[in-house]
Biopython code that builds the backbone (N, CA, C, O; Angstrom):
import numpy as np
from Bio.PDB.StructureBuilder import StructureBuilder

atoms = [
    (1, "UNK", "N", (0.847, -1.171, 0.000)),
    (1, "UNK", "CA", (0.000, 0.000, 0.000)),
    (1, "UNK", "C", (0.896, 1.239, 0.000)),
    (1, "UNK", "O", (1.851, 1.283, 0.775)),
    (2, "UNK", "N", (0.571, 2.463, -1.015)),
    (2, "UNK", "CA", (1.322, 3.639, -0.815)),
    (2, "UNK", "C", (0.455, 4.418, -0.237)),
    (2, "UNK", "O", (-0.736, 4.133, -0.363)),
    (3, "UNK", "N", (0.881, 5.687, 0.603)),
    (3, "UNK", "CA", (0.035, 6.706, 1.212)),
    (3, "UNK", "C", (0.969, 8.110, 0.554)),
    (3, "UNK", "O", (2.135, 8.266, 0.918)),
    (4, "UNK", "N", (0.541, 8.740, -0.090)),
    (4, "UNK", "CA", (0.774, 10.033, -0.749)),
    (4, "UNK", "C", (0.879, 11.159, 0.448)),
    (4, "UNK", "O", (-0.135, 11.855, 0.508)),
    (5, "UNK", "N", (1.718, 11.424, 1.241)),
    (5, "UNK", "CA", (1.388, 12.702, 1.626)),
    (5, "UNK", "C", (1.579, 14.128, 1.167)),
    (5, "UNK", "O", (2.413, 14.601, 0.395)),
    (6, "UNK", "N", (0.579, 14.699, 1.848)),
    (6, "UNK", "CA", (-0.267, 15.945, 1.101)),
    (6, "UNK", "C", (1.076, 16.879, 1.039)),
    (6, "UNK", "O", (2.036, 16.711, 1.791)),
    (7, "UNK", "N", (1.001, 17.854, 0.066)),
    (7, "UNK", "CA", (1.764, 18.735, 0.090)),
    (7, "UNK", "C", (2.027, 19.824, 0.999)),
    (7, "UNK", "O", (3.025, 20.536, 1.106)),
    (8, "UNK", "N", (0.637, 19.814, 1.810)),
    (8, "UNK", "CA", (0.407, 20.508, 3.028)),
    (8, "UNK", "C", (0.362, 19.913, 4.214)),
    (8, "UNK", "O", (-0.662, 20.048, 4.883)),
    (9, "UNK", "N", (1.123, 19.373, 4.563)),
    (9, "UNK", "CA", (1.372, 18.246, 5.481)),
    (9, "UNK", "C", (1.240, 19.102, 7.442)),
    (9, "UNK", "O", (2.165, 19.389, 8.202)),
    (10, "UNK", "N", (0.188, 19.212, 7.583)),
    (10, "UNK", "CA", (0.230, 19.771, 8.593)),
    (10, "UNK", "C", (-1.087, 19.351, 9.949)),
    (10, "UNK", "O", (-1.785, 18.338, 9.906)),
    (11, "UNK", "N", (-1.130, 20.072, 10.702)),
    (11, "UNK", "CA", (-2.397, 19.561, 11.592)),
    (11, "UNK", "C", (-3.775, 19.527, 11.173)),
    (11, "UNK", "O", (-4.761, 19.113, 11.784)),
    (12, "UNK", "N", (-3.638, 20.203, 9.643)),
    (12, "UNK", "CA", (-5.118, 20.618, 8.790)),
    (12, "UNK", "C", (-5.264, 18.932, 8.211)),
    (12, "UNK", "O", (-6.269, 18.224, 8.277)),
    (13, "UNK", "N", (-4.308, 18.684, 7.807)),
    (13, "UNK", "CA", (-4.436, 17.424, 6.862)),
    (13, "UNK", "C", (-4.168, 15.865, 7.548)),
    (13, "UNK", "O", (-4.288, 14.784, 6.972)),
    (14, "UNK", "N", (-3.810, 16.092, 8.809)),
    (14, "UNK", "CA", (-3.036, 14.795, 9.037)),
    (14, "UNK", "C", (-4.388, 13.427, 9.401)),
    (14, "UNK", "O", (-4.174, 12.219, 9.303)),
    (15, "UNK", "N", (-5.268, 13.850, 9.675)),
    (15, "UNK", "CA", (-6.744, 12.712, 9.991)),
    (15, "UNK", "C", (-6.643, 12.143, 8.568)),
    (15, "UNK", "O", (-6.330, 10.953, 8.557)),
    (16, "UNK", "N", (-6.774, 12.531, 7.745)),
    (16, "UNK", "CA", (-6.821, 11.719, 6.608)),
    (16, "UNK", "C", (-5.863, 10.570, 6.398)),
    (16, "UNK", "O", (-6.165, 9.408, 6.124)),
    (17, "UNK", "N", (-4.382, 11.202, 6.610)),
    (17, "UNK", "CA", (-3.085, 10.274, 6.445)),
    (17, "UNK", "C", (-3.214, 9.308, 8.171)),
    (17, "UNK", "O", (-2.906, 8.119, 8.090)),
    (18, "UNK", "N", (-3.537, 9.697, 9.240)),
    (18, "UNK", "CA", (-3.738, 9.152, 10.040)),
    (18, "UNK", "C", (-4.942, 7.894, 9.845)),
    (18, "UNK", "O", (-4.709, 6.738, 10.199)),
    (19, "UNK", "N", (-5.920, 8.211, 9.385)),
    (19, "UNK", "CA", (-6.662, 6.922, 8.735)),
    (19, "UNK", "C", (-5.914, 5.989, 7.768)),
    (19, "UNK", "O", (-5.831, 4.786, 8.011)),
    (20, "UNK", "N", (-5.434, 6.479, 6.800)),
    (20, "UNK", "CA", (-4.589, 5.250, 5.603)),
    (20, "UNK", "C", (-3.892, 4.768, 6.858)),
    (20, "UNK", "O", (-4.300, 3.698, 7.308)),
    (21, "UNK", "N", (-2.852, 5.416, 7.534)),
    (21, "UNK", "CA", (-2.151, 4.589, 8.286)),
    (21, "UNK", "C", (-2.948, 3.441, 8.933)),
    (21, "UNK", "O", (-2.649, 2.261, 8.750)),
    (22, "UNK", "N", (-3.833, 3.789, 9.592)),
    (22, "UNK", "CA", (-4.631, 2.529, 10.412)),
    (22, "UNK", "C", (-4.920, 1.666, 9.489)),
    (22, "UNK", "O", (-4.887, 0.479, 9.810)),
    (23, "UNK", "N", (-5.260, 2.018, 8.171)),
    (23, "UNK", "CA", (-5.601, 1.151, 7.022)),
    (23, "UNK", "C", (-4.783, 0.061, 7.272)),
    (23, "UNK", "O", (-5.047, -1.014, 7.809)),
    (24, "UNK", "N", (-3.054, 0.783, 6.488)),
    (24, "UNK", "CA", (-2.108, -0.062, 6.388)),
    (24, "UNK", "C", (-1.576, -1.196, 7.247)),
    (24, "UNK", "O", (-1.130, -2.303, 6.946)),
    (25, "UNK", "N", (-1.774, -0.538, 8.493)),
    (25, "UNK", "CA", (-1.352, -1.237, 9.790)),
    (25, "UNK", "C", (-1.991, -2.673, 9.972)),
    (25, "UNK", "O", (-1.468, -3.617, 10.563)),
    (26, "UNK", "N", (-3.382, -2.650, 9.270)),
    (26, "UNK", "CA", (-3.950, -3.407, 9.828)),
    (26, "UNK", "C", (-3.921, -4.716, 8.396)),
    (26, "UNK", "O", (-4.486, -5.809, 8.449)),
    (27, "UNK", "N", (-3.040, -4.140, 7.130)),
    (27, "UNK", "CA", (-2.582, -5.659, 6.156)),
    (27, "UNK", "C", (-1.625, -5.968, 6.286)),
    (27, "UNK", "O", (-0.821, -5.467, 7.072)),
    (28, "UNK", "N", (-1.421, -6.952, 5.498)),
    (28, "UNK", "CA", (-0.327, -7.636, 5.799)),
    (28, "UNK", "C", (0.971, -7.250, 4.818)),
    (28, "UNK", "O", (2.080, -7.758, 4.982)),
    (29, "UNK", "N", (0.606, -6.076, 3.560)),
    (29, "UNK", "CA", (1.728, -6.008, 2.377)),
    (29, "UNK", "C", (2.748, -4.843, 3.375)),
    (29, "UNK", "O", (2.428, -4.676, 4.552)),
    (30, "UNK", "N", (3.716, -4.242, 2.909)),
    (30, "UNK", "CA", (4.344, -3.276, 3.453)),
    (30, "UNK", "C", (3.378, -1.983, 3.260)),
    (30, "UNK", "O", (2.451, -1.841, 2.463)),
    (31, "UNK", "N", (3.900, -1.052, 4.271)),
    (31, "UNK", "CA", (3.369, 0.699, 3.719)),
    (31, "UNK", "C", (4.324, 1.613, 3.201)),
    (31, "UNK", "O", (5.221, 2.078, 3.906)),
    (32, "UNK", "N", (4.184, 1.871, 2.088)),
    (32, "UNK", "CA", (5.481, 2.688, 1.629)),
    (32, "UNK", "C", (5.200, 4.188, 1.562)),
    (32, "UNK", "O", (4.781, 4.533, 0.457)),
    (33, "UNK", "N", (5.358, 5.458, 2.724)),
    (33, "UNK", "CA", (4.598, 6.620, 2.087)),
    (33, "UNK", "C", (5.703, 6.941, 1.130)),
    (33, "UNK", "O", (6.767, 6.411, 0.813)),
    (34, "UNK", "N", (4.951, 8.155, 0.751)),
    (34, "UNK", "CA", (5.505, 9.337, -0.582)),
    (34, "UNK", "C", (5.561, 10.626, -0.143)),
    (34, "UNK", "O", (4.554, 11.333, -0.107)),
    (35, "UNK", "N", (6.601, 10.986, 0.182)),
    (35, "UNK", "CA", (6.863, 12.380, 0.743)),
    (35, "UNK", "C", (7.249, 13.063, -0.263)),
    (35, "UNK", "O", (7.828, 14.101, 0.058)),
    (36, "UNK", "N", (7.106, 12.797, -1.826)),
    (36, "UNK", "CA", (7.861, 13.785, -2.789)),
    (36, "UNK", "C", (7.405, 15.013, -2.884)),
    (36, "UNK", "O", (8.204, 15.897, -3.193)),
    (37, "UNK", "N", (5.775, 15.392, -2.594)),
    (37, "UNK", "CA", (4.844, 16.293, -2.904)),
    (37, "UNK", "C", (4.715, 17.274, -1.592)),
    (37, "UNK", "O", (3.995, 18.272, -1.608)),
    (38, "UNK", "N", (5.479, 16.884, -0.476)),
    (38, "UNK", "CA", (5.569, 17.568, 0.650)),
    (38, "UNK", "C", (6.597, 18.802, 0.412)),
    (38, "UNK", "O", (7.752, 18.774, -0.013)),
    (39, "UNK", "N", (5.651, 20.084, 0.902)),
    (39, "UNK", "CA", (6.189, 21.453, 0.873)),
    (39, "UNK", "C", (6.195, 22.049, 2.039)),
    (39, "UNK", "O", (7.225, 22.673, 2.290)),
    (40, "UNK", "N", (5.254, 22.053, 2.940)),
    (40, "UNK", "CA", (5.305, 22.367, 4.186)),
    (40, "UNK", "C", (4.621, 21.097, 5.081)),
    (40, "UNK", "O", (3.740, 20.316, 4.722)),
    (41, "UNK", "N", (5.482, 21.186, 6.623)),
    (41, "UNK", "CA", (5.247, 20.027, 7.452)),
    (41, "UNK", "C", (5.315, 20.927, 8.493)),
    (41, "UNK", "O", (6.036, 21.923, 8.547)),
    (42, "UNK", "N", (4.317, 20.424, 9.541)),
    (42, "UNK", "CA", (4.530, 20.765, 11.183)),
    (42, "UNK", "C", (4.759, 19.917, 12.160)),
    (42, "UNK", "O", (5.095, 18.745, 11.996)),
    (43, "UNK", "N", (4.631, 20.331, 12.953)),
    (43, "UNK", "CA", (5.340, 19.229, 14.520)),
    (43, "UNK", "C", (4.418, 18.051, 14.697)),
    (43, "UNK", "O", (4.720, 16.946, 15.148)),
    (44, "UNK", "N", (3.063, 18.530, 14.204)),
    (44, "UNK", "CA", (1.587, 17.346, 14.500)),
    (44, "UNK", "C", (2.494, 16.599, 13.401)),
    (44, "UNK", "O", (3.314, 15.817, 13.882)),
    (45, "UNK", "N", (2.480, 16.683, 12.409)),
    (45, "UNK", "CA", (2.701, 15.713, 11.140)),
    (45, "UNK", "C", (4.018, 14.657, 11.485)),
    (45, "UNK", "O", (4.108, 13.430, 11.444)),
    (46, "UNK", "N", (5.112, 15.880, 11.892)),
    (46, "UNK", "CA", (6.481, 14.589, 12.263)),
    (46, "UNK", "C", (6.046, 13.635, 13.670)),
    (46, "UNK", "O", (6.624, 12.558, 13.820)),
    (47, "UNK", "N", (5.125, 14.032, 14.565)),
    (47, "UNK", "CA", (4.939, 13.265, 15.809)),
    (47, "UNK", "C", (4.069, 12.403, 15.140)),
    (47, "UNK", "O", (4.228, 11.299, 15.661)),
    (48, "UNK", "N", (3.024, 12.318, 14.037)),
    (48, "UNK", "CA", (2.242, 11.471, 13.818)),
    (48, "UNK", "C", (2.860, 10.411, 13.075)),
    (48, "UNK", "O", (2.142, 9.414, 12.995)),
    (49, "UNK", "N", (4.339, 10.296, 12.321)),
    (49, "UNK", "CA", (5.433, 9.601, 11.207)),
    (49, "UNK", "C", (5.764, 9.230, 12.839)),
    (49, "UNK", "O", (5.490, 8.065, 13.129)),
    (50, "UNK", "N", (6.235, 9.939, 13.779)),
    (50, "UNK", "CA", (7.137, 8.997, 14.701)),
    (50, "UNK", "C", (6.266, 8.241, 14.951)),
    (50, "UNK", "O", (6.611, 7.177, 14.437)),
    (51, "UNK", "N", (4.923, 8.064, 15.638)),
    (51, "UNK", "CA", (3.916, 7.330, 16.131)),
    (51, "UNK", "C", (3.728, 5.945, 15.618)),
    (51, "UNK", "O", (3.628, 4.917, 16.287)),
    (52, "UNK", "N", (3.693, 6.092, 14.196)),
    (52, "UNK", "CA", (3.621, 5.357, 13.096)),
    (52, "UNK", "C", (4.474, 4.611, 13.309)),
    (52, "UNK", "O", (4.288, 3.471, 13.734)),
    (53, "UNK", "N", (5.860, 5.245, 12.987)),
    (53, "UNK", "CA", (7.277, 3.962, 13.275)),
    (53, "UNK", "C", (6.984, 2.682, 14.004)),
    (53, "UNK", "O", (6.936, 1.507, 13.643)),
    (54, "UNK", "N", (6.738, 3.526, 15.576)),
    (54, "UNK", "CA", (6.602, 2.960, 16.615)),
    (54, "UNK", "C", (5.303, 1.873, 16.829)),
    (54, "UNK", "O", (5.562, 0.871, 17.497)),
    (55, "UNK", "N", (3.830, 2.032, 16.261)),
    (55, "UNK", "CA", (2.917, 0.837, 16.056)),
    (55, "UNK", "C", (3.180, -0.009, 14.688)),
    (55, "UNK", "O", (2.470, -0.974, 14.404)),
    (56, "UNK", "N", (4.052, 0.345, 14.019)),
    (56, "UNK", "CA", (4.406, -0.763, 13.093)),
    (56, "UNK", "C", (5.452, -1.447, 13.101)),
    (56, "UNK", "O", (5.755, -2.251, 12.219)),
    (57, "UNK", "N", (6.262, -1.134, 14.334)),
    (57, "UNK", "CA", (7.831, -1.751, 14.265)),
    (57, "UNK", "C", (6.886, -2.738, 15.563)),
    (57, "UNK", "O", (6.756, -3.912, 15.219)),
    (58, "UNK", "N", (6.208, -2.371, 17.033)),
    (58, "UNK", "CA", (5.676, -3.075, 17.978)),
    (58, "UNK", "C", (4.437, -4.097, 17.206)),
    (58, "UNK", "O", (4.202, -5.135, 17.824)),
    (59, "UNK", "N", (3.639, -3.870, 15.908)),
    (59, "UNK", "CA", (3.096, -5.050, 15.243)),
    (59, "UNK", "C", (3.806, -5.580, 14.383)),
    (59, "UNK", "O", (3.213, -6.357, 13.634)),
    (60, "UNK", "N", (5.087, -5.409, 14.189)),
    (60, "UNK", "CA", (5.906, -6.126, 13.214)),
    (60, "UNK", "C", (6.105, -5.881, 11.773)),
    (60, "UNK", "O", (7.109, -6.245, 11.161)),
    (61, "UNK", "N", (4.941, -5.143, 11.171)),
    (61, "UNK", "CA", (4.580, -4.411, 10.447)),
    (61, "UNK", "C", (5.922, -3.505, 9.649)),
    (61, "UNK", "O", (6.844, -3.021, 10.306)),
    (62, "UNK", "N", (5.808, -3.376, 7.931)),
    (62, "UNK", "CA", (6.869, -2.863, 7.847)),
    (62, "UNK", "C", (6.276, -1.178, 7.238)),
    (62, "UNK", "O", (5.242, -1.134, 6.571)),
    (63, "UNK", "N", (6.976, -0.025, 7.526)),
    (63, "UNK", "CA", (6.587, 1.027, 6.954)),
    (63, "UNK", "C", (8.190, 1.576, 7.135)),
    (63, "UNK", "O", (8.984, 1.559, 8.077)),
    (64, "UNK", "N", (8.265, 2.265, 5.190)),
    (64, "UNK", "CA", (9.047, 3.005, 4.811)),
    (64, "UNK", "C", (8.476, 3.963, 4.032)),
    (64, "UNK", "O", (7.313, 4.095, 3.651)),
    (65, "UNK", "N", (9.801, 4.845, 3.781)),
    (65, "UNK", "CA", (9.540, 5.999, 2.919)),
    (65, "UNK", "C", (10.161, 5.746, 1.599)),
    (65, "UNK", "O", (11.348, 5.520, 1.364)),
    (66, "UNK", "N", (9.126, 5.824, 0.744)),
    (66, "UNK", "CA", (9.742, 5.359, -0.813)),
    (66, "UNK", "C", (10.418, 6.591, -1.539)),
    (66, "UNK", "O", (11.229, 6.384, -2.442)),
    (67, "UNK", "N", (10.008, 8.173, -1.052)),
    (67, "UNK", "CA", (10.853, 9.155, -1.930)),
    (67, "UNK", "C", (10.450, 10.244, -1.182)),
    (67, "UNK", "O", (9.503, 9.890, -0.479)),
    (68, "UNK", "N", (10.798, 11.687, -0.965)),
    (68, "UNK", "CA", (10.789, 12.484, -0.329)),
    (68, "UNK", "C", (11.390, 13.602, -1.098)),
    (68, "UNK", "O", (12.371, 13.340, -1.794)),
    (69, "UNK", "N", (10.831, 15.072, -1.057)),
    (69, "UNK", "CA", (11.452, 16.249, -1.434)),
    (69, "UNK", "C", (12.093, 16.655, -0.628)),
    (69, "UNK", "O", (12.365, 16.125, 0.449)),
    (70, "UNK", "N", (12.410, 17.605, -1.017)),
    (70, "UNK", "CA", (13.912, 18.444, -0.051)),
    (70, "UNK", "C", (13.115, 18.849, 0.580)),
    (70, "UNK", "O", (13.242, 18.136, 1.575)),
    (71, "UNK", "N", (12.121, 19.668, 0.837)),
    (71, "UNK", "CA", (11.594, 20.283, 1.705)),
    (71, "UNK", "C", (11.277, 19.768, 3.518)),
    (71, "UNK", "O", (11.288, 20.394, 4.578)),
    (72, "UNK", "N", (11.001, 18.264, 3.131)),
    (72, "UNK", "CA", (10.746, 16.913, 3.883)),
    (72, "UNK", "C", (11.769, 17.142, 4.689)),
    (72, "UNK", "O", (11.825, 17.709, 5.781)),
    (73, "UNK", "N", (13.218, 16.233, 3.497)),
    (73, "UNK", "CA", (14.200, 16.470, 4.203)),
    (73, "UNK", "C", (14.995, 17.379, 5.405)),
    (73, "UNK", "O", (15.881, 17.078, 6.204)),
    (74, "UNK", "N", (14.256, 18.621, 5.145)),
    (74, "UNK", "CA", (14.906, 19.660, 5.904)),
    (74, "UNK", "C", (14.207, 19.723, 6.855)),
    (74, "UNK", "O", (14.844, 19.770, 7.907)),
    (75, "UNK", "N", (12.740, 19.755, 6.989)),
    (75, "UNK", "CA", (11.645, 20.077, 7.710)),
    (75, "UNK", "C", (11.772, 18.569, 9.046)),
    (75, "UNK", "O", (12.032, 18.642, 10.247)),
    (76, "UNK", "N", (11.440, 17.241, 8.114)),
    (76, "UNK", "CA", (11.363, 16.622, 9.045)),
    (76, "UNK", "C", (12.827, 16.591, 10.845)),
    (76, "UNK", "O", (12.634, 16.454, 12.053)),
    (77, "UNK", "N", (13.743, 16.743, 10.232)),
    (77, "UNK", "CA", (15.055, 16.236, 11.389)),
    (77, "UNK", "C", (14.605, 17.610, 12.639)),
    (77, "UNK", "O", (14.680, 17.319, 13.832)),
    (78, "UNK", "N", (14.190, 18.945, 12.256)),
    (78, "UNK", "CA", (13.533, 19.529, 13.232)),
    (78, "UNK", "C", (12.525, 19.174, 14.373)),
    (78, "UNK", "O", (12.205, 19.947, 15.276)),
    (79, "UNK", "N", (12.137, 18.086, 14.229)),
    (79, "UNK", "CA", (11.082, 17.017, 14.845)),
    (79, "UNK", "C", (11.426, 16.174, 15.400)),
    (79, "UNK", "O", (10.710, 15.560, 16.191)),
    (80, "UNK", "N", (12.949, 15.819, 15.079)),
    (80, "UNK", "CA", (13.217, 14.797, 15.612)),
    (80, "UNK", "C", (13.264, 13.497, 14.430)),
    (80, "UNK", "O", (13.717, 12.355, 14.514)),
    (81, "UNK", "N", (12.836, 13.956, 13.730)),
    (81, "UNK", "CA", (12.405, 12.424, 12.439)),
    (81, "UNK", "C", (13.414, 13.048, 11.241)),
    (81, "UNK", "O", (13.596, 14.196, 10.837)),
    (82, "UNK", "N", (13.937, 11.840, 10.895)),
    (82, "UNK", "CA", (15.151, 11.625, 9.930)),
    (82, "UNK", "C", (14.417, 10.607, 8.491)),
    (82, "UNK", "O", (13.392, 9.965, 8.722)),
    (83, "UNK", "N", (14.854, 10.578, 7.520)),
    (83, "UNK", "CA", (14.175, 9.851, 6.631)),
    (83, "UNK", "C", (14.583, 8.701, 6.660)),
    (83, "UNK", "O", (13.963, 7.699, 6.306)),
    (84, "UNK", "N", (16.006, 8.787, 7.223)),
    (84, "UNK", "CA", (16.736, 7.237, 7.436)),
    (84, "UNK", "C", (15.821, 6.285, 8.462)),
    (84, "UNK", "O", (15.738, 5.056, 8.473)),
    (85, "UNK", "N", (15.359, 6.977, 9.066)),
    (85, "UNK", "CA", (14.420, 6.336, 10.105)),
    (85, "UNK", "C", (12.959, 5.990, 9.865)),
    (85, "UNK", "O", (12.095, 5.574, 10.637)),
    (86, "UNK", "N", (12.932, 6.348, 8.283)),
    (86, "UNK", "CA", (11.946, 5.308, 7.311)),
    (86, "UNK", "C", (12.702, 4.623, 6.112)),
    (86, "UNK", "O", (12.127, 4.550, 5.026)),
    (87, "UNK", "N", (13.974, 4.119, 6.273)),
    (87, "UNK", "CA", (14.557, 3.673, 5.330)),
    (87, "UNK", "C", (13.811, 1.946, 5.860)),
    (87, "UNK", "O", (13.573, 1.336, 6.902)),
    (88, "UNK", "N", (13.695, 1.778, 4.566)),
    (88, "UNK", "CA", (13.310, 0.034, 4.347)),
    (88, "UNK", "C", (13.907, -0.945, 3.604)),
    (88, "UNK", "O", (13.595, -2.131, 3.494)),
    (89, "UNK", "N", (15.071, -0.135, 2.954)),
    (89, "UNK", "CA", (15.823, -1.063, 1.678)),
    (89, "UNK", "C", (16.972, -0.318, 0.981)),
    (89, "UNK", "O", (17.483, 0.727, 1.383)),
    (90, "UNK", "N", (17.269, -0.939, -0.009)),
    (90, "UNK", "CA", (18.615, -0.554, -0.462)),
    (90, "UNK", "C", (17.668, 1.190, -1.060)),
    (90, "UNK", "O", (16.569, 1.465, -1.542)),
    (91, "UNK", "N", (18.598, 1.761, -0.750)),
    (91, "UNK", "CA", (18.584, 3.435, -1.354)),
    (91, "UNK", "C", (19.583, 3.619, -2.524)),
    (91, "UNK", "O", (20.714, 3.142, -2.616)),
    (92, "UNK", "N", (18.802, 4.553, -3.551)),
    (92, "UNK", "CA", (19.662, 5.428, -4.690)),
    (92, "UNK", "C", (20.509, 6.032, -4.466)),
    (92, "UNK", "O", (20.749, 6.131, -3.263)),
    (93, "UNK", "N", (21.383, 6.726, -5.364)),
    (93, "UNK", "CA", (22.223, 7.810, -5.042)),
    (93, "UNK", "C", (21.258, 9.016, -4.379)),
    (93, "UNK", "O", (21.732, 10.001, -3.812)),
    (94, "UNK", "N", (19.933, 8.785, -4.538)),
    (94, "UNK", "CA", (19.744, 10.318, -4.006)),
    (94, "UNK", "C", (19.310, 9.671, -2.680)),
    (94, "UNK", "O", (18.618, 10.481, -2.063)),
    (95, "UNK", "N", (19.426, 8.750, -2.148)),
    (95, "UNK", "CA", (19.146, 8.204, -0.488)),
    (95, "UNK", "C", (17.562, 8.164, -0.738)),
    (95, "UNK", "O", (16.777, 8.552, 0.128)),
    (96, "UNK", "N", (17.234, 7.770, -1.723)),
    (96, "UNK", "CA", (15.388, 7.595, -1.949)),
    (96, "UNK", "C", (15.568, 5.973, -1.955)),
    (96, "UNK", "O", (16.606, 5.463, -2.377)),
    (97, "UNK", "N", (14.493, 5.215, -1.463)),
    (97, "UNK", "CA", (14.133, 3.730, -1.497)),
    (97, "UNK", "C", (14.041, 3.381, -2.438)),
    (97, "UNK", "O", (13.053, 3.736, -3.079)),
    (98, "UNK", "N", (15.212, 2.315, -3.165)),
    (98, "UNK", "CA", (14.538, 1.369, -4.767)),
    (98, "UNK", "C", (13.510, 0.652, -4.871)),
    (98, "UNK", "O", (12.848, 0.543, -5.903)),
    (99, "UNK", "N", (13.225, -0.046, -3.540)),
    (99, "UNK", "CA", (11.873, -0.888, -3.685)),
    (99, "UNK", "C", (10.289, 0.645, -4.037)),
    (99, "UNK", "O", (9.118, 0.299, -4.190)),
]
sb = StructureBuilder()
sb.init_structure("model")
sb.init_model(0)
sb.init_chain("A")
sb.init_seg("    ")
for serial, (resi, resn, name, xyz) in enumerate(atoms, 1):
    if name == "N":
        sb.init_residue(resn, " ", resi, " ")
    sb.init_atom(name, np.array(xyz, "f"), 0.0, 1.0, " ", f" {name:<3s}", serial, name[0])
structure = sb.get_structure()
């Protein structure tokens, strides 16, 4: 399953991506989001990615990040959240997921 997050990645939008997540959580394929389309992020959004980590690593469950914009990049490590810390597999030269 992929989950697209919004380009507006913030406390306005996150119930929506907070539902797919429960979606995902609850099959059995991997969750791969998509951070490419992300332009702005807030503190709700990176605490809701850490949250995530944390009920899919305690159900065994796998969730990575398949690609991410710079914006991501910069925005998320302010939070505390690193993209490496949705790495799931071998990475490109640009540190984006091949799977």
């Amino acid at each position: 399953m992929e989950i697209r997050l919004p380009s507006d990645f913030t406390i306005y939008s996150i119930e929506e991506v907070l539902e797919q997540l429960k979606e995902g959580l609850s099959l059995e394929e991997p969750v791969v989001l998509d951070a490419s389309g992300v332009r702005d992020m807030d503190g709700c959004a990176v605490q809701l990615l850490l949250s995530a980590i944390k009920s899919f690593a305690q159900e065994g469950k796998e969730l990575r990040l398949g690609s991410w914009s710079e914006e991501f990049e910069l925005i998320a490590p302010l939070g505390g959240l690193s993209p490496s810390d949705l790495a799931g597999g071998e990475m490109d030269e640009n540190g984006h997921d091949r799977r």
